[in-house]
Each structure stands twice: as C-alpha cells, then as structure tokens.
BAMARFI-379946 format. One record per residue (C-alpha): residue number from 1; z, y, x. Coordinates in nm, 2 decimals, always signed. Each point is the difference from the previous one (the first is absolute). Last residue first. Example, Ala and Ser with C-alpha at 12.3 -4.5 7.8 and 13.67 -1.06 7.14 Angstrom:
2
num up north east
2 +0.71 -0.11 +1.37;
1 +0.07 -0.34 -0.14;
This chain:
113
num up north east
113 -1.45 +0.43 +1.40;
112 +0.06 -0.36 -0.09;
111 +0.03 -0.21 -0.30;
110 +0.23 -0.26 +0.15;
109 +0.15 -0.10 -0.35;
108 +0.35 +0.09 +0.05;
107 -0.09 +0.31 +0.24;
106 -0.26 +0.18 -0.28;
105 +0.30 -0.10 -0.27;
104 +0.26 +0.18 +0.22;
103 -0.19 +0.30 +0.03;
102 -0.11 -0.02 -0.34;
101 +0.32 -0.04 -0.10;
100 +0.14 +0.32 +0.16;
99 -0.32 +0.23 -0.13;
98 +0.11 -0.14 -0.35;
97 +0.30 +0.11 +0.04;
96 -0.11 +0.35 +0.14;
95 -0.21 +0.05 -0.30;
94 +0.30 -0.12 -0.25;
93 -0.09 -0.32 -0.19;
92 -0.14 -0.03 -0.35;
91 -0.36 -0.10 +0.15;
90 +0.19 -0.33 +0.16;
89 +0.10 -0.08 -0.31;
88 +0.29 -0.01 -0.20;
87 +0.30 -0.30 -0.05;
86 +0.30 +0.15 -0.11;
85 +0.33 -0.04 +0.20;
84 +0.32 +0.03 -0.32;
83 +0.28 -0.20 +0.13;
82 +0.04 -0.04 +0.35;
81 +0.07 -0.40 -0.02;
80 -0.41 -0.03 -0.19;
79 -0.16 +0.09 +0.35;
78 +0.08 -0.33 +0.20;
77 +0.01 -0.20 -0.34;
76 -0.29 +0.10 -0.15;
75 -0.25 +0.06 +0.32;
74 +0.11 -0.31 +0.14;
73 -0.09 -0.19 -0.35;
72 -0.36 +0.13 +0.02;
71 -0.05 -0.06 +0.28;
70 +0.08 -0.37 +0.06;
69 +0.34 -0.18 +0.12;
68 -0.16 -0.15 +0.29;
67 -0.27 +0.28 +0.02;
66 +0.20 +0.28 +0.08;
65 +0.32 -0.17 +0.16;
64 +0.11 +0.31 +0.23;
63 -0.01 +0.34 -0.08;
62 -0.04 +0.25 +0.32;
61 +0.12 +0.36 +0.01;
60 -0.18 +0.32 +0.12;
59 +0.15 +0.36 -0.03;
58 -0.14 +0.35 -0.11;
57 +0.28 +0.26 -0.10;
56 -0.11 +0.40 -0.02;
55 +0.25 +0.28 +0.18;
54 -0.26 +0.00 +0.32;
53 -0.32 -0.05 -0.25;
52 -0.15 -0.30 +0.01;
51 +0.08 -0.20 -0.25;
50 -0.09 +0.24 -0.22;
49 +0.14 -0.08 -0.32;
48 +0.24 -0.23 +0.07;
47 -0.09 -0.34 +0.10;
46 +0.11 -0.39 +0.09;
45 -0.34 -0.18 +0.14;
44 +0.04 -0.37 -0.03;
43 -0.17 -0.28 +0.21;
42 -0.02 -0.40 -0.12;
41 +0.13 -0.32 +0.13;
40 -0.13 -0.33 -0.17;
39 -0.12 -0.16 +0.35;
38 -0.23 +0.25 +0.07;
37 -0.32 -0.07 -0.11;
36 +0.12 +0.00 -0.37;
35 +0.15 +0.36 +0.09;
34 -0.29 +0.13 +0.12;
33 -0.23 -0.18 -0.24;
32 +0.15 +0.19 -0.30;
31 +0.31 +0.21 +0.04;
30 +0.07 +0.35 +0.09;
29 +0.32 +0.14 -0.17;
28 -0.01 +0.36 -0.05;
27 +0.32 +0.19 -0.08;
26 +0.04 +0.36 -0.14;
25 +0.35 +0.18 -0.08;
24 +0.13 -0.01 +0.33;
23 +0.27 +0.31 -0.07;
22 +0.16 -0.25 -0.29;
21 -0.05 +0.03 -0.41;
20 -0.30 +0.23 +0.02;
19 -0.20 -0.23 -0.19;
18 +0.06 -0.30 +0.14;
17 -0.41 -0.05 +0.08;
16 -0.15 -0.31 +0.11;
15 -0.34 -0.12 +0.15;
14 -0.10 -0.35 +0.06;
13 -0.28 -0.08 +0.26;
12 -0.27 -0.22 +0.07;
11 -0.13 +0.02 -0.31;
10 -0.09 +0.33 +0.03;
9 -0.27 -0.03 +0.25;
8 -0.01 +0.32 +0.22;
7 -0.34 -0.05 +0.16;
6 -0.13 +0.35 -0.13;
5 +0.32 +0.15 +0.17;
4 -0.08 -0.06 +0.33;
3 +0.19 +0.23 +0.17;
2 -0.16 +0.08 +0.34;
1 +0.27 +0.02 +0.28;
C-alpha cells in the first residue's frame, strides 16, 4: 500500500498521549467528514509504541454520537474520565503509530494504493 502522508489532514483526526500511564499509551481519533457522513460514529486506533511488533498493542474501537453531541465535547468527556490524555500532534507520534494511522486514514478516506 502507498502511504499518502502528504494528504494527511489533521483535522480530521485527534491525537492523545497518557504519558506512559497504560501499555496503549497513544490514541487517534479520526473525525471530520467521516464521522459526519456516518451517522455520528467515529474510528479509534488504541497504541503502544509499535503497534506492530509481536509484544506491541494496536486495537480499533468505534465512538458513537460524534456530531450529535459535537467534537469538541466528545473529545472532553470521552478522554477527560482517564485523567491526564494530552492532546499532541500527529508529528509527536511514534513512527510506527503514525504508519498505523495512515493506514487506517488512507482506508477511511478511500485514498487508494
């Protein structure tokens, strides 16, 4: 698959770090038309490190409600309960996490090979 980076648009995702707190330290939340388009339900990538790797952790939830209860307050409350998630961007991410959303965010937005 070709990763097309260079059509990575950043506001269609949200990117968090725990810090360390938890194994799946990194989550990306891709929003924007995708999830407007989709009757308010939006894709997550849960991460460690590398995502890849046989010992790593790399696992896909959905969040529902998106644009019913806007952004902005989804990302709040849903991330706000573990205390401590900060906001980075996509740049701050591991190599191999930003690999794994790129992946995802080619297939979201039918960006092909």
């Amino acid at each position: 698959m070709n990763i097309k980076a260079n059509l990575l648009d950043e506001n269609n995702i949200v990117c968090f770090d725990n810090g360390g707190k938890t194994f799946d330290r990194y989550t990306v939340l891709f929003i924007g038309d995708y999830a407007l388009t989709n009757e308010g339900t939006s894709l997550y990538i849960g991460m460690s490190e590398h995502p890849f790797h046989p010992q790593g952790f790399g696992q896909h939830g959905e969040l529902f409600g998106v644009y019913e209860t806007g952004i902005s307050y989804v990302v709040e409350d849903f991330w706000s309960s573990d205390g401590g998630d900060e906001i980075i961007p996509f740049a701050d991410l591991p190599e191999d996490c930003k690999k794994a959303v790129m992946i995802d965010y080619n297939n979201i937005w039918n960006l092909g090979d």
